[in-house]
C-alpha positions in Angstrom: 12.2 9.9 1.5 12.0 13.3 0.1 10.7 16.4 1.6 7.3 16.5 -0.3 6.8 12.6 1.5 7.5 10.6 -1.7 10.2 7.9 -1.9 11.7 6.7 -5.5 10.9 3.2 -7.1 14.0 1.7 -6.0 13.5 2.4 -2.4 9.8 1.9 -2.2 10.7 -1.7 -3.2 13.3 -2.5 -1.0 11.6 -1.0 2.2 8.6 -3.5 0.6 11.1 -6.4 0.1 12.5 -6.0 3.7 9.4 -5.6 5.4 7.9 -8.5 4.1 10.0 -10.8 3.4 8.9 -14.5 4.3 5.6 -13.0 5.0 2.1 -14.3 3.6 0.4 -11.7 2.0 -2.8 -11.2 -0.2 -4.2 -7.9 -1.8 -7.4 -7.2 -3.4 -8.0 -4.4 -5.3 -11.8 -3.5 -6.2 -14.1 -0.9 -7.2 -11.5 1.3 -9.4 -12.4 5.0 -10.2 -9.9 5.3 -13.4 -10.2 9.3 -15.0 -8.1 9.9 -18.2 -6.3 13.0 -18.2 -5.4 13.0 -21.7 -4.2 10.0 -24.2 -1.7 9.1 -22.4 -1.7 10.0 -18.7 -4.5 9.1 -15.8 -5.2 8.7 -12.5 -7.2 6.2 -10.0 -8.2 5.5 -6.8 -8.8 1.4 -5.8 -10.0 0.2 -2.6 -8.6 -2.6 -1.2 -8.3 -4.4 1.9 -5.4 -6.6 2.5 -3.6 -9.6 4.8 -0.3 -10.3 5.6 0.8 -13.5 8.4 4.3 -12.2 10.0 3.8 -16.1 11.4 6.6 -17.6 9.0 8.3 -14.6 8.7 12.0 -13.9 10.7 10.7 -11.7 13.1 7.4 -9.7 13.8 5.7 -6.6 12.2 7.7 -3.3 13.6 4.5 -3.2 16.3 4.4 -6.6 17.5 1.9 -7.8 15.1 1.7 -11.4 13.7 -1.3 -10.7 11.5 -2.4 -7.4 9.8 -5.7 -6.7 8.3 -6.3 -3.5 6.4 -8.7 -1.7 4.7 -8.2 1.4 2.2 -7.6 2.7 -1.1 -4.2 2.7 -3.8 -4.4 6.3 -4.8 -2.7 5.8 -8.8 -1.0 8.0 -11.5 -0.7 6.3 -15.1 1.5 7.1 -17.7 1.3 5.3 -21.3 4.6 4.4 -22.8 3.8 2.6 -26.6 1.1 0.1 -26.2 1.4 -0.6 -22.4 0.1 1.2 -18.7 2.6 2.3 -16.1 1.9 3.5 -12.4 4.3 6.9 -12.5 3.0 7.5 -8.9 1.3 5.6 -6.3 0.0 6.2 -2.4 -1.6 4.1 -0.3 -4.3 5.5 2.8 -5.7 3.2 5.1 -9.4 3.8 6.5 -8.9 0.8 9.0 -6.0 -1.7 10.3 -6.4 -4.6 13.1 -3.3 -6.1 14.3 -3.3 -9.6 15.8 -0.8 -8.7 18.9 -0.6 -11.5 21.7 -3.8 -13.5 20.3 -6.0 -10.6 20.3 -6.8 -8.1 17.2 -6.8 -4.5 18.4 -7.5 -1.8 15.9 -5.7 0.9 14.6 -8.4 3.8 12.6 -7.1 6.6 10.4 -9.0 9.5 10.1 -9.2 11.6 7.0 -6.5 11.4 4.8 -4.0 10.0 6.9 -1.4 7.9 5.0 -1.1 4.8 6.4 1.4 3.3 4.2 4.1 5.2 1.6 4.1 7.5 -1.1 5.6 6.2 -4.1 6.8 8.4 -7.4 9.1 6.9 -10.2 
């Protein structure tokens, strides 16, 4: 990861690949504020929540965790390239995560704009 907090494409994915491999996972994305910023560039901001069961996974999440339940937003730069829509830059904050540790969800808030996941830029 750089100094300004972003990692490239190619290590975004393999930290992702890593992490959750084996893992079940679902992500819904909702409520999109999309801005154009010209005919070929934009930004947006999704919120999501999301699921992922570490139960048929090789090991645990790094905290212990065999279920995680988040709740945030995908913070999105778009670049056009011919006909088609690419994310150029991508950051995830979480307002809320519960972690099923030991048969018991405990929660872990953010406050503000805490980033709660990675910073991607390709």
């Amino acid at each position: 990861m750089g100094g300004d907090g972003l990692m490239d494409k190619s290590r975004y994915v393999q930290l992702h690949r890593d992490i959750l491999h084996g893992v079940t996972s679902v992500h819904q994305g909702f409520m999109p504020e999309l801005e154009l910023a010209g005919l070929s560039a934009a930004k947006g901001i999704w919120a999501f929540s999301d699921h992922l069961d570490f139960r048929g996974a090789p090991g645990p999440f790094p905290s212990g965790a065999s279920i995680i339940r988040g709740y945030g937003h995908y913070h999105e730069e778009y670049v056009k390239h011919g006909h088609a829509w690419r994310i150029s830059s991508l950051r995830v904050s979480r307002l809320k995560q519960e972690e099923l540790v030991g048969g018991v969800f405990r929660s872990v808030a953010y406050s503000g704009d805490n980033d709660g996941g990675h910073a991607l830029d390709s």
